[in-house]
C-alpha positions as CSV (number, residue, x, y, z in Angstrom):
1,X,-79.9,40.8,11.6
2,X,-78.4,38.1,14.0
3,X,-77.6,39.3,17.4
4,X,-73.8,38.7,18.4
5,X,-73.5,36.7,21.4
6,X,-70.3,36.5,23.3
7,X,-67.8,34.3,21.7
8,X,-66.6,31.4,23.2
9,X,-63.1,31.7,21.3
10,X,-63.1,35.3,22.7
11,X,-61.5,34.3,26.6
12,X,-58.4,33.5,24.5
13,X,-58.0,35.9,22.0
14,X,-60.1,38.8,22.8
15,X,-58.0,40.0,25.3
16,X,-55.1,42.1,25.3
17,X,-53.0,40.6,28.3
18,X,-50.1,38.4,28.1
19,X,-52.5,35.1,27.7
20,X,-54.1,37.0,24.5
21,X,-50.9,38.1,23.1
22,X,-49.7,34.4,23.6
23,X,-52.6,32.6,22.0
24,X,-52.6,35.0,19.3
25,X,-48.8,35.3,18.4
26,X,-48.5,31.7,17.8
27,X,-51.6,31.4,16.0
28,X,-50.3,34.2,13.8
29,X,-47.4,32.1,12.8
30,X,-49.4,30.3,10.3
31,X,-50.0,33.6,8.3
32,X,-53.3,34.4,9.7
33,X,-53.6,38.5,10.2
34,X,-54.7,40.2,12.9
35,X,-58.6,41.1,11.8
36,X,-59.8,37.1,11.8
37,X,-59.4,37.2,15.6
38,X,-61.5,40.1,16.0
39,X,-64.8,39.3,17.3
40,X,-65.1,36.7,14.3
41,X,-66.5,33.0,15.2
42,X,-63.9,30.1,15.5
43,X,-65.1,27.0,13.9
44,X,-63.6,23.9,14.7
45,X,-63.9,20.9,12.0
46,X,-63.1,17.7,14.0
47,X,-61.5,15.5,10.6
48,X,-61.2,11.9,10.6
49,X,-59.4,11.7,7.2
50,X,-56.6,8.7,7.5
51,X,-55.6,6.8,4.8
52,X,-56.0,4.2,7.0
53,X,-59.6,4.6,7.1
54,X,-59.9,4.6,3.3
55,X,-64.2,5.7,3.5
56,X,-62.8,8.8,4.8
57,X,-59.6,9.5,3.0
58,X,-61.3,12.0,0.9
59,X,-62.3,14.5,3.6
60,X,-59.4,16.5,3.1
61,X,-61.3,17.9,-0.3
62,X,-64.4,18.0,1.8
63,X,-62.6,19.8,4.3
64,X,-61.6,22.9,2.3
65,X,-65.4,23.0,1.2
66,X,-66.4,23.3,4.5
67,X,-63.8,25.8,4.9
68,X,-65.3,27.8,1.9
69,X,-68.0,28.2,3.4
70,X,-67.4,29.4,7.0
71,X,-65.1,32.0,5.2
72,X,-68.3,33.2,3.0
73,X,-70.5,33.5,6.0
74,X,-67.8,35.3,8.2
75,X,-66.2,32.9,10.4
76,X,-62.9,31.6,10.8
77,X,-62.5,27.8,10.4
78,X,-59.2,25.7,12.0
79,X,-59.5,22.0,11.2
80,X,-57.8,19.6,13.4
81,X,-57.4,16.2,13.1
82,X,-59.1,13.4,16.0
83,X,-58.6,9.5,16.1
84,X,-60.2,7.8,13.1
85,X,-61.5,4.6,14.1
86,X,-61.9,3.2,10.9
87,X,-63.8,0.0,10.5
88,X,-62.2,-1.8,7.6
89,X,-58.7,-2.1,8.9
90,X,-58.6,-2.0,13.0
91,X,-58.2,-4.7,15.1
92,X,-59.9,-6.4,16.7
93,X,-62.5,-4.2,16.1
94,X,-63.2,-0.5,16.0
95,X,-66.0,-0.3,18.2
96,X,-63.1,-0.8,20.9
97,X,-61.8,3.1,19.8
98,X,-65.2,4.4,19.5
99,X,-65.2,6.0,22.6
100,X,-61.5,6.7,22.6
101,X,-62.3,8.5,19.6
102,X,-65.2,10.2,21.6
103,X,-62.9,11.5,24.3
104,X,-60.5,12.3,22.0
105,X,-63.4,15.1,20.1
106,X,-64.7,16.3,23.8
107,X,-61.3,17.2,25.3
108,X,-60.2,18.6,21.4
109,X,-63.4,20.7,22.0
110,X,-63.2,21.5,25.8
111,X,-59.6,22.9,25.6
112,X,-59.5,24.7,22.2
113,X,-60.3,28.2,21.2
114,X,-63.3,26.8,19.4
115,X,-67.4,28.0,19.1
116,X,-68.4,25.6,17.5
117,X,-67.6,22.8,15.5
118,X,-68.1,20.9,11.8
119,X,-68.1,17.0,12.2
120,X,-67.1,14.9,9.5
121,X,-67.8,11.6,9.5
122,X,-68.3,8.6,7.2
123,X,-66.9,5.3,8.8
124,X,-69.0,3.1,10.7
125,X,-68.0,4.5,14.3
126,X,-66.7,7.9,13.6
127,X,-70.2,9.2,13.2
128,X,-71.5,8.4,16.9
129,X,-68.0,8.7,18.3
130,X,-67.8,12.3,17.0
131,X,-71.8,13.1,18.1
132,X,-70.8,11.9,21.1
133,X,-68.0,13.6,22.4
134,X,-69.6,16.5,20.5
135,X,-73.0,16.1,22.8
136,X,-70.5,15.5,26.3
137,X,-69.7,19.4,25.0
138,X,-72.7,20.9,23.7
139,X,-71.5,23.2,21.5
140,X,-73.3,24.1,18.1
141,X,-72.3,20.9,15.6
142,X,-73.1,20.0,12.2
143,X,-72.3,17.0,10.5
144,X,-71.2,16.6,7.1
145,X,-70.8,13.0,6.5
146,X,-68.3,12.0,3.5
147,X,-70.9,10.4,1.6
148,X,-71.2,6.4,0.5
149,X,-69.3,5.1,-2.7
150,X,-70.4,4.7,-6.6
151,X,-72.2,1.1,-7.0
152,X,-69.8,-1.6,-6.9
153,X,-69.5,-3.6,-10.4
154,X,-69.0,-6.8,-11.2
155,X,-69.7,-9.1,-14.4
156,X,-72.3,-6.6,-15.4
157,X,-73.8,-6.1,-12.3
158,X,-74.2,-3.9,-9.2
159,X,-72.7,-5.2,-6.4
160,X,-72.7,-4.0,-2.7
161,X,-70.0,-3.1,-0.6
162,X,-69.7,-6.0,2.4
163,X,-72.9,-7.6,1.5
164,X,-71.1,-9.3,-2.0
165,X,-68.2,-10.6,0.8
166,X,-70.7,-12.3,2.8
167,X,-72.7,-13.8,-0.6
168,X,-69.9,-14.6,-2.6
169,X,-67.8,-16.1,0.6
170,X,-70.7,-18.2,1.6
171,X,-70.9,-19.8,-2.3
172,X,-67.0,-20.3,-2.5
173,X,-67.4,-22.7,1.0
174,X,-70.8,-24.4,-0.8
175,X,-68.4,-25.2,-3.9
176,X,-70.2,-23.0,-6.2
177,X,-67.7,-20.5,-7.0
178,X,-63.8,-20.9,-7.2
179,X,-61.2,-19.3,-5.2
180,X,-60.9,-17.0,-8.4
181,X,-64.2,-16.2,-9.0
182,X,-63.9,-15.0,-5.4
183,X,-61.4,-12.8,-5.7
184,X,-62.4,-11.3,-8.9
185,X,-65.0,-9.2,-7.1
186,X,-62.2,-7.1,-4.8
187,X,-61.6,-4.3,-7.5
188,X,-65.3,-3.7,-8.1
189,X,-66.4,-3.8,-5.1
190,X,-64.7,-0.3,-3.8
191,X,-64.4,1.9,-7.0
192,X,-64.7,4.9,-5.5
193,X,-64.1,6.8,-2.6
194,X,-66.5,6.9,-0.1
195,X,-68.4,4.5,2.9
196,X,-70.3,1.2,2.1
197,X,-73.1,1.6,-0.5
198,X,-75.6,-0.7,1.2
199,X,-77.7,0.5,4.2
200,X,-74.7,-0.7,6.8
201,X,-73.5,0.6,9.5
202,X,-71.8,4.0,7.7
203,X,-75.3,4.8,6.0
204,X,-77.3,3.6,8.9
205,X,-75.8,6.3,10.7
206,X,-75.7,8.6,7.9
207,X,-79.8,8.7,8.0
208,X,-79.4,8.6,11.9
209,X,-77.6,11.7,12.1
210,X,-80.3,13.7,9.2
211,X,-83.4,12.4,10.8
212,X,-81.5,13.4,14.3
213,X,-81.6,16.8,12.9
214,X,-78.1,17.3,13.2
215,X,-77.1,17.6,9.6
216,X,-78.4,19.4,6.2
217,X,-81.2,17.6,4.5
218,X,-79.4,15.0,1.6
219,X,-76.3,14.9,4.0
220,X,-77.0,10.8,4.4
221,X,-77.1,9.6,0.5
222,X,-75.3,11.9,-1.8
223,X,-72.3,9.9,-3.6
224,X,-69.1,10.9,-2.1
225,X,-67.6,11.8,-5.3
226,X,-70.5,14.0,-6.5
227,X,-70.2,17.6,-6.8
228,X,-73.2,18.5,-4.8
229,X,-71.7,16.6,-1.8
230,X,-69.0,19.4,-2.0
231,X,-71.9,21.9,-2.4
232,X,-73.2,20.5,0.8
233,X,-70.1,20.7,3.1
234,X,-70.2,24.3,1.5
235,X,-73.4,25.0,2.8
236,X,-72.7,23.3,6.0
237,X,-69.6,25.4,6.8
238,X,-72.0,28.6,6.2
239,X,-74.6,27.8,8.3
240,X,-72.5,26.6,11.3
241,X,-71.8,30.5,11.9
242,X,-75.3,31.3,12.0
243,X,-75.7,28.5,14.5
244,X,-72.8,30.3,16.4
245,X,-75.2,33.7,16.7
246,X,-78.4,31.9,16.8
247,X,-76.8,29.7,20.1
248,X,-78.2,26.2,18.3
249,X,-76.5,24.1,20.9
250,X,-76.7,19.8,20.3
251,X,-78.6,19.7,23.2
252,X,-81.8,22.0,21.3
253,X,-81.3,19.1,18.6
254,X,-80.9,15.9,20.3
255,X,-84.0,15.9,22.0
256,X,-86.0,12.8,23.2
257,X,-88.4,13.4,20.2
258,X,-85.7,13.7,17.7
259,X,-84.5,9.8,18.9
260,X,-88.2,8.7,18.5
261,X,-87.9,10.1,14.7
262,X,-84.7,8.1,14.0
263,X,-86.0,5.0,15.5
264,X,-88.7,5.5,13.0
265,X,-86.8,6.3,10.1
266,X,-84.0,3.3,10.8
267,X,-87.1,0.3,10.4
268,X,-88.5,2.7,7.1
269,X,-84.7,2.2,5.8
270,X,-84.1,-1.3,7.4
271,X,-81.1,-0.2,9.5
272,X,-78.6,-1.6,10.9
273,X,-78.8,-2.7,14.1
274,X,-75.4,-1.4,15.5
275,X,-77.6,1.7,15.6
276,X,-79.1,0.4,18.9
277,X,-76.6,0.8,20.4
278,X,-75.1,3.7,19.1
279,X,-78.0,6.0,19.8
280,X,-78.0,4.8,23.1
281,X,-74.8,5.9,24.1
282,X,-75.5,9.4,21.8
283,X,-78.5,9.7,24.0
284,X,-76.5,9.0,27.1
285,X,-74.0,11.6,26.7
286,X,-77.2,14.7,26.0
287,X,-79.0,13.6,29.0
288,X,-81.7,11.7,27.1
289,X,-83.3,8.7,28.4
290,X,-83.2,6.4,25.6
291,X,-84.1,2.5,26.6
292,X,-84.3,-0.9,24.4
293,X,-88.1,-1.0,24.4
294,X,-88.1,3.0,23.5
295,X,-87.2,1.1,19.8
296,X,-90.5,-1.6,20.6
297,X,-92.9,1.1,21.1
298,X,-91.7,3.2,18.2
299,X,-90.4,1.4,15.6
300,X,-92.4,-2.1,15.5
301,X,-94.9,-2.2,12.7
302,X,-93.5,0.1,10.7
303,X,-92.8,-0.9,7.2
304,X,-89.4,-1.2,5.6
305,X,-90.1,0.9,2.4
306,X,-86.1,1.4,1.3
307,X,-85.5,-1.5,-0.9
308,X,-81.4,-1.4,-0.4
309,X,-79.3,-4.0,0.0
310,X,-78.6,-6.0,2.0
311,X,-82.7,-6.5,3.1
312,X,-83.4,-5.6,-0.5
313,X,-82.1,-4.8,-3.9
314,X,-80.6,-1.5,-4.8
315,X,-77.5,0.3,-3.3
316,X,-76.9,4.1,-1.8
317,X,-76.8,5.5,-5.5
318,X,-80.4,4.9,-6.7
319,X,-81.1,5.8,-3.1
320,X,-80.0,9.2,-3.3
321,X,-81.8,9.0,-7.4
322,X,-84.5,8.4,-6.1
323,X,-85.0,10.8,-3.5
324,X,-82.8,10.0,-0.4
325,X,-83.7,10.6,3.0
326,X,-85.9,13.2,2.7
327,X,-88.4,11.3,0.6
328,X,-88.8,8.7,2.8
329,X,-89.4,11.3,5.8
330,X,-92.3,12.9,3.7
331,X,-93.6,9.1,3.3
332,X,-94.0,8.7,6.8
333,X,-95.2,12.2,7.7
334,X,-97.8,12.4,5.0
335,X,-98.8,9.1,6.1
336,X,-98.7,10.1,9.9
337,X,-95.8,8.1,10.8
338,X,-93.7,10.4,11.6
339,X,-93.7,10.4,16.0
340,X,-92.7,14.1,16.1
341,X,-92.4,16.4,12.8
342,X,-91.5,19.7,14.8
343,X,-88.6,18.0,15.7
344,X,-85.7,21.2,15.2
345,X,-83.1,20.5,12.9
346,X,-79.9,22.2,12.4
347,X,-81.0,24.6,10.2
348,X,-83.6,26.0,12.2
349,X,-86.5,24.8,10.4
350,X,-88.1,21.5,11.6
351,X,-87.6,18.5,10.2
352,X,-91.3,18.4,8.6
353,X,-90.5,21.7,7.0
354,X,-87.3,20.1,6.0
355,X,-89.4,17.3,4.0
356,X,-93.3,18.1,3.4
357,X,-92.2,19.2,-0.3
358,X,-89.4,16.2,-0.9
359,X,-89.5,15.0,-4.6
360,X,-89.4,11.2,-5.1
361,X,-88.7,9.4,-8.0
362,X,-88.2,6.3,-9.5
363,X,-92.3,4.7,-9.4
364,X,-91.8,3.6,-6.0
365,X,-89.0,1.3,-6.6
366,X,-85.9,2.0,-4.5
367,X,-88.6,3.8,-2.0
368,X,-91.7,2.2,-2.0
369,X,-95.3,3.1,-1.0
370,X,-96.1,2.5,2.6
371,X,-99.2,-0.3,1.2
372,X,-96.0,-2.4,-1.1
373,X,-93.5,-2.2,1.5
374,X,-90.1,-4.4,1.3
375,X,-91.4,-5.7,4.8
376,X,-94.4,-4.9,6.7
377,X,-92.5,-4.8,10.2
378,X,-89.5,-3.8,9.4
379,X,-88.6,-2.2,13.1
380,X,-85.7,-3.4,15.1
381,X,-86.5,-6.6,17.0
382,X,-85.8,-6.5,20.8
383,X,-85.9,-10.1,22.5
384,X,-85.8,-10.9,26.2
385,X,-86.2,-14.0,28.6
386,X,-84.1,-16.2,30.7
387,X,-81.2,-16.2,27.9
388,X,-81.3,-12.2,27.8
389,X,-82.4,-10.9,31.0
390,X,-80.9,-7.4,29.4
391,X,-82.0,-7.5,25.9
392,X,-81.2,-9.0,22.0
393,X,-81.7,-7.8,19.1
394,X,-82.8,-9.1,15.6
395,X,-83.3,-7.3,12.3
396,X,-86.4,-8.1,10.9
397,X,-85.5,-7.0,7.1
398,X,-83.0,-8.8,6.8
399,X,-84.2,-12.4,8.6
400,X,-86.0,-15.1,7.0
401,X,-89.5,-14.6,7.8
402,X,-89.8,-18.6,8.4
403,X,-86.9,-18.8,11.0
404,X,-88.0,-15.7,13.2
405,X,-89.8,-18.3,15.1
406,X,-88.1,-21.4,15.7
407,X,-87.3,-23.7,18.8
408,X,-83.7,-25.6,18.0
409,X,-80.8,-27.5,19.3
410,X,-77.9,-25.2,20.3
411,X,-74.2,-25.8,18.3
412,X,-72.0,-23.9,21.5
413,X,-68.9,-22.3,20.3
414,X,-67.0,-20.9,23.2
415,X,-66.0,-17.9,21.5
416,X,-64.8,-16.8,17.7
417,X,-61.7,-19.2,17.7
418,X,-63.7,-22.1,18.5
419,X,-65.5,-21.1,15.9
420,X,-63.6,-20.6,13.6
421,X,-61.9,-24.1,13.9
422,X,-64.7,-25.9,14.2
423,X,-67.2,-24.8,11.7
424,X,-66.2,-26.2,8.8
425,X,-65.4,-29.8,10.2
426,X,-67.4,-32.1,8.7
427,X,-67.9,-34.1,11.8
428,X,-70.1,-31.1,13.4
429,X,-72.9,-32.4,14.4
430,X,-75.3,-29.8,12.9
431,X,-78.0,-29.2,10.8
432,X,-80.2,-26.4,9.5
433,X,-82.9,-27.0,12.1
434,X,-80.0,-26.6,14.8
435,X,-79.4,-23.0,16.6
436,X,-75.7,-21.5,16.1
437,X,-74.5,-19.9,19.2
438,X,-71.1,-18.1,19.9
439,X,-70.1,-17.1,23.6
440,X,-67.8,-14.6,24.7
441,X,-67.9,-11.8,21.8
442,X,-69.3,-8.8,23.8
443,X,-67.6,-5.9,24.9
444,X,-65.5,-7.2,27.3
445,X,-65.0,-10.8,25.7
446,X,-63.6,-10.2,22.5
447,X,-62.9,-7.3,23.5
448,X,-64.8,-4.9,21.9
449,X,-68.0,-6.7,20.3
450,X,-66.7,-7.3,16.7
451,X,-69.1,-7.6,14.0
452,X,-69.1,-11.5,14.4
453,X,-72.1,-12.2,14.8
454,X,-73.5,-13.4,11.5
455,X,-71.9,-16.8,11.2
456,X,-71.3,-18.0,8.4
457,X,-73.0,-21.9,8.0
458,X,-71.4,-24.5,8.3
459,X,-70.0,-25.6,4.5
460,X,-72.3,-29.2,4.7
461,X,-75.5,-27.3,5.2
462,X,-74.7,-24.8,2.6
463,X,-73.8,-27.7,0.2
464,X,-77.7,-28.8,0.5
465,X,-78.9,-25.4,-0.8
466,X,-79.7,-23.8,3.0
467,X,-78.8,-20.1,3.1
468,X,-80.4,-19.3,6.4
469,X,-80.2,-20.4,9.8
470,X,-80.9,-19.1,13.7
471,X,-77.7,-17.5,14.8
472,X,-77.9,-16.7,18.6
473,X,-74.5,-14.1,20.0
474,X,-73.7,-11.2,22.4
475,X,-71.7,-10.2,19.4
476,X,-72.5,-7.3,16.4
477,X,-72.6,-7.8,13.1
478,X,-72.0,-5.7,10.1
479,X,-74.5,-3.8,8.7
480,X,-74.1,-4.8,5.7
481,X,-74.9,-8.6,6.6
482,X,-78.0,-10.4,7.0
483,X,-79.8,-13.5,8.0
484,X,-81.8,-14.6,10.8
485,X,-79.1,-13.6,13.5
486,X,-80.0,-12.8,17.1
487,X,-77.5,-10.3,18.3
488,X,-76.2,-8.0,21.5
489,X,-77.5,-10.4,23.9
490,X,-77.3,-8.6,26.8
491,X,-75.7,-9.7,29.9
492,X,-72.9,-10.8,27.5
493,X,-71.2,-14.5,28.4
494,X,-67.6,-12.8,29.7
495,X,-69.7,-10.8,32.2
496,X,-71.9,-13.8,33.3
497,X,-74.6,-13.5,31.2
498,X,-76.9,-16.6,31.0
499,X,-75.5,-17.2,27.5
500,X,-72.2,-18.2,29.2
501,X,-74.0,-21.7,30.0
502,X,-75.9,-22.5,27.2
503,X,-74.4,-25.9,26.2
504,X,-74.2,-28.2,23.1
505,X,-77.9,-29.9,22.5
506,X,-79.7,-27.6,24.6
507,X,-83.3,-26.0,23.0
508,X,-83.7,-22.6,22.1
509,X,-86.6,-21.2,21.7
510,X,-86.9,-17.5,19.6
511,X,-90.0,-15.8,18.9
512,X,-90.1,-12.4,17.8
513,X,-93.5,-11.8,17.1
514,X,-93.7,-12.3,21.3
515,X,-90.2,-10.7,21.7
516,X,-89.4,-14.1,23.4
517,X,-85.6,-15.6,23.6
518,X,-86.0,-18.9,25.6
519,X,-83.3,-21.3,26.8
520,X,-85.4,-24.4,27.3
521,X,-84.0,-26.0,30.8
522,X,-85.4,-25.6,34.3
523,X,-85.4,-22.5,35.9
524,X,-83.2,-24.6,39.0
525,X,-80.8,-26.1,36.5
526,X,-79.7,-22.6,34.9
527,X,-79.3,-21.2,38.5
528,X,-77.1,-24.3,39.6
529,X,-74.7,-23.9,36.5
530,X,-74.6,-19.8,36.4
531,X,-73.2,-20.4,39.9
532,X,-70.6,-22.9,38.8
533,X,-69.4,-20.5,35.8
534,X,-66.3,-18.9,36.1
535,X,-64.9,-16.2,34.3
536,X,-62.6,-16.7,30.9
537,X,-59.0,-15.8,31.9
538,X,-57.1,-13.0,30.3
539,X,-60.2,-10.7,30.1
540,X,-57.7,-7.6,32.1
541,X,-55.5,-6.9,30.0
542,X,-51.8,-6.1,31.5
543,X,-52.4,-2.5,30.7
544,X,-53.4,0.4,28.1
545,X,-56.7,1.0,26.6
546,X,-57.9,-2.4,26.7
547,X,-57.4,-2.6,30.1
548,X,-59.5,0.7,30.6
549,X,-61.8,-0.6,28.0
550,X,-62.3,-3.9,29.9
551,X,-63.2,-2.1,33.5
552,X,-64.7,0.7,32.4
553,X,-67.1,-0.3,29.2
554,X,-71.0,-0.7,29.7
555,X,-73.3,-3.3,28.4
556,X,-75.0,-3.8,24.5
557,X,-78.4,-2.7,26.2
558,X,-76.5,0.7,27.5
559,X,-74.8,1.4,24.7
560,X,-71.3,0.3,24.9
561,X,-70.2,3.4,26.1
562,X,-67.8,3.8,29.5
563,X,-69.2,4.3,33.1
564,X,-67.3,7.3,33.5
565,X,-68.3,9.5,30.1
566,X,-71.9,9.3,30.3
567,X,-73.7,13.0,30.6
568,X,-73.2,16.5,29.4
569,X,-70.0,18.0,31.0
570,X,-70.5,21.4,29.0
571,X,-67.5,23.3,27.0
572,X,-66.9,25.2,30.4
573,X,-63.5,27.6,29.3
574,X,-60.8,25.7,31.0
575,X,-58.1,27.4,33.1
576,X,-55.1,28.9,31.2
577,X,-52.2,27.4,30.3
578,X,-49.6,29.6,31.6
């Protein structure tokens, strides 16, 4: 038998004052009796449904599962809604609400009646917004993430969410498809609820948040609209309560070891890169000390073994077929890969425990053996030199293997505008041996740091059959995209970076086998002309969250998140209201 520790929720209604008669009368206008206040654990589920956020607009269903479930094992769940940053419709991007979303979960914790909390998530930025503001708190959390569409379908054929937008966009510039043809793909792209089903950002962070330890095993790949993702939000809700006796805070879960397993896990799954920096600022906010070469020493030379799109061929469907997570956890432990299998997950077993007896299927297709891997270094790239003092980053499963070392001449655009007129003139002087760079797409340039980042080429070099080339920005990109794209590049332009002065013809020089990201002019010269640069105007916004955003907001190599939220600030009981 659990042990019942003192209740959180209880310093509002367990006490029979005027406060507790206040708290509790109100609350009792919703029909709830009088024996669910009694000594029984409040659950909070932070839900990002919006319809507006259309990979998360079926939570309400997985709400009420959740629900079931803290009901069976004898707590009391209150949903509540928080800001859904969702990635597909907010502009200019929704990395600029991640941490507004963040703040908006701590304070939703701090200042309710809550012992712990359920976090649904699915979106790109609502998982690490939610962990974070979650982890400032360090309550108990689970996640329950809403799980990633059915296989997109088109002429017969699977097609991924984003990555088919990128592919089909990139043949409709070349002339090889028509503005119809185009189009046509739009309806079988998204047939189903649910996030992306290529390894993007949303399932990126999906497998972050089960090799974190932080959700039930299978959370990351079950279809959205399959039964047992309902089963598992079920499950969830029941073993939050336990968590509530058993006092499994975050901060038991999110330890440095459990970051070293996920760093792991994202090459094994080729992972997005906006992981980087969302594990950073997850880290940040639990007191972990998490740094760019922490993802060097742990996650170079390991093998890409999930064969998903975009570095490979399948989608989130056959992932989950052919074993999901799990299996590919068991593939690196039983192959001692795995930088710390006693890691503690939320269920109180560890995540070796968790995994050791993980079926996999499908004749090492979808997840491969670790001797045919889908690329035999398939960990995050992090570049430095004089043209990212700070840090870059490169994904290594998705690059060309020929370009990821290559000295070229730099085609400047001064930010995504500039870009965007000039790319497809045919008087750009460009080739495919040139180096694409984009300036001012950071955090505080665009504001932000949209997924930019993966250019598209330039319609006269895709017209002779090139597919690939160097792209060099302190942007993101999608997870979903791919190509030999150096990103995050870290001090950005708007703050000063060295990439503020790179100019047209200039030579770049990448290597990532050295980790080398080289402007090619005399040490002197880039001195002399980081001292004429002055900043773009209109950075400070007149007012608002931009404007707070703008001042406040940290670099790529930090994790994006504000100067003011990093740490733990606890779930302290505030002072009462009246």
């Amino acid at each position: 038998m659990i042990d019942k520790r003192p209740l959180r929720s209880a310093q509002w209604f367990g006490t029979t004052d005027k406060n507790g008669f206040m708290y509790r009368s109100w609350m009792k206008n919703q029909g709830i009796p009088d024996h669910e206040f009694q000594g029984k654990p409040i659950i909070g589920i932070c839900n990002t449904w919006s319809e507006l956020t259309p990979c998360n607009a079926h939570f309400r269903k997985i709400a009420e599962h959740v629900k079931k479930g803290v009901l069976e094992a004898g707590g009391f769940p209150v949903e509540f809604p928080v800001f859904s940053n969702g990635e597909s419709n907010l502009r200019p991007t929704a990395m600029l609400t991640r941490n507004l979303a963040s703040m908006d979960v701590e304070e939703s914790i701090r200042g309710n009646p809550v012992d712990a909390v359920v976090l649904l998530v699915g979106c790109d930025k609502t998982t690490p917004a939610l962990l974070m503001g979650a982890a400032s708190c360090d309550v108990p959390t689970i996640v329950v993430t809403g799980g990633p569409m059915l296989n997109g379908k088109h002429k017969g054929r699977d097609i991924g969410a984003g990555t088919i937008v990128w592919q089909m966009h990139e043949q409709y510039k070349a002339g090889q498809i028509d503005l119809n043809e185009f189009l046509s793909a739009e309806a079988g792209m998204s047939r189903s609820a649910g996030t992306c089903n290529t390894m993007g950002t949303a399932s990126t962070m999906a497998c972050m948040a089960e090799a974190l330890g932080t959700s039930l095993p299978h959370n990351a790949a079950i279809p959205a609209v399959d039964s047992r993702r309902y089963v598992l939000a079920h499950l969830s809700g029941m073993r939050i309560v336990d968590m509530v006796h058993e006092d499994l805070r975050l901060s038991k879960v999110l330890t440095k070891e459990a970051f070293e397993n996920a760093i792991r896990v994202n090459a094994a799954i080729g992972g997005s890169t906006n992981a980087v920096i969302h594990l950073k600022a997850i880290a940040g906010r639990i007191g972990v000390e998490l740094e760019l070469d922490d993802w060097t020493r742990i996650g170079r030379g390991m093998p890409t073994i999930v064969d998903l799109q975009p570095s490979g061929r399948f989608l989130m469907e056959e992932f989950y077929y052919a074993g999901g997570l799990p299996a590919v956890i068991r593939r690196l432990g039983e192959n001692n890969l795995l930088p710390n299998p006693d890691a503690l997950t939320v269920n109180g077993k560890t995540l070796w425990e968790n995994c050791v007896q993980a079926p996999i299927y499908g004749e090492d297709e979808v997840i491969r053996a670790l001797d045919n891997p889908l690329r035999k270094d398939g960990g995050i790239c992090v570049l430095r030199g004089n043209l990212a003092p700070s840090g870059a980053v490169l994904k290594p499963s998705a690059a060309t293997p020929e370009l990821m070392k290559h000295r070229g001449r730099a085609v400047v655009f001064e930010d995504f505008d500039d870009y965007k007129a000039r790319i497809a003139d045919p008087d750009l002087d460009v080739d495919e041996t040139c180096i694409l760079v984009m300036k001012n797409c950071g955090p505080k340039g665009y504001p932000g740091m949209a997924e930019v980042g993966n250019m598209g080429l330039p319609p006269k070099v895709l017209a002779k059959g090139i597919t690939d080339m160097v792209r060099i920005s302190d942007a993101r990109m999608s997870g979903t995209a791919y190509g030999t794209v150096v990103l995050h590049v870290a001090p950005e332009a708007a703050a000063g970076g060295p990439l503020a002065v790179v100019c047209n013809g200039d030579f770049i020089e990448l290597d990532c086998y050295e980790g080398r990201l080289h402007l090619d002019i005399p040490d002197a010269e880039l001195q002399e002309r980081l001292a004429a640069w002055k900043a773009p105007q209109g950075l400070l916004w007149d007012g608002g969250y931009r404007r707070l955003f703008v001042e406040h907001v940290m670099q790529a190599d930090e994790g994006c998140d504000f100067d003011f939220l990093v740490g733990c600030r606890g779930a302290g009981v505030p002072r009462h209201s009246h």
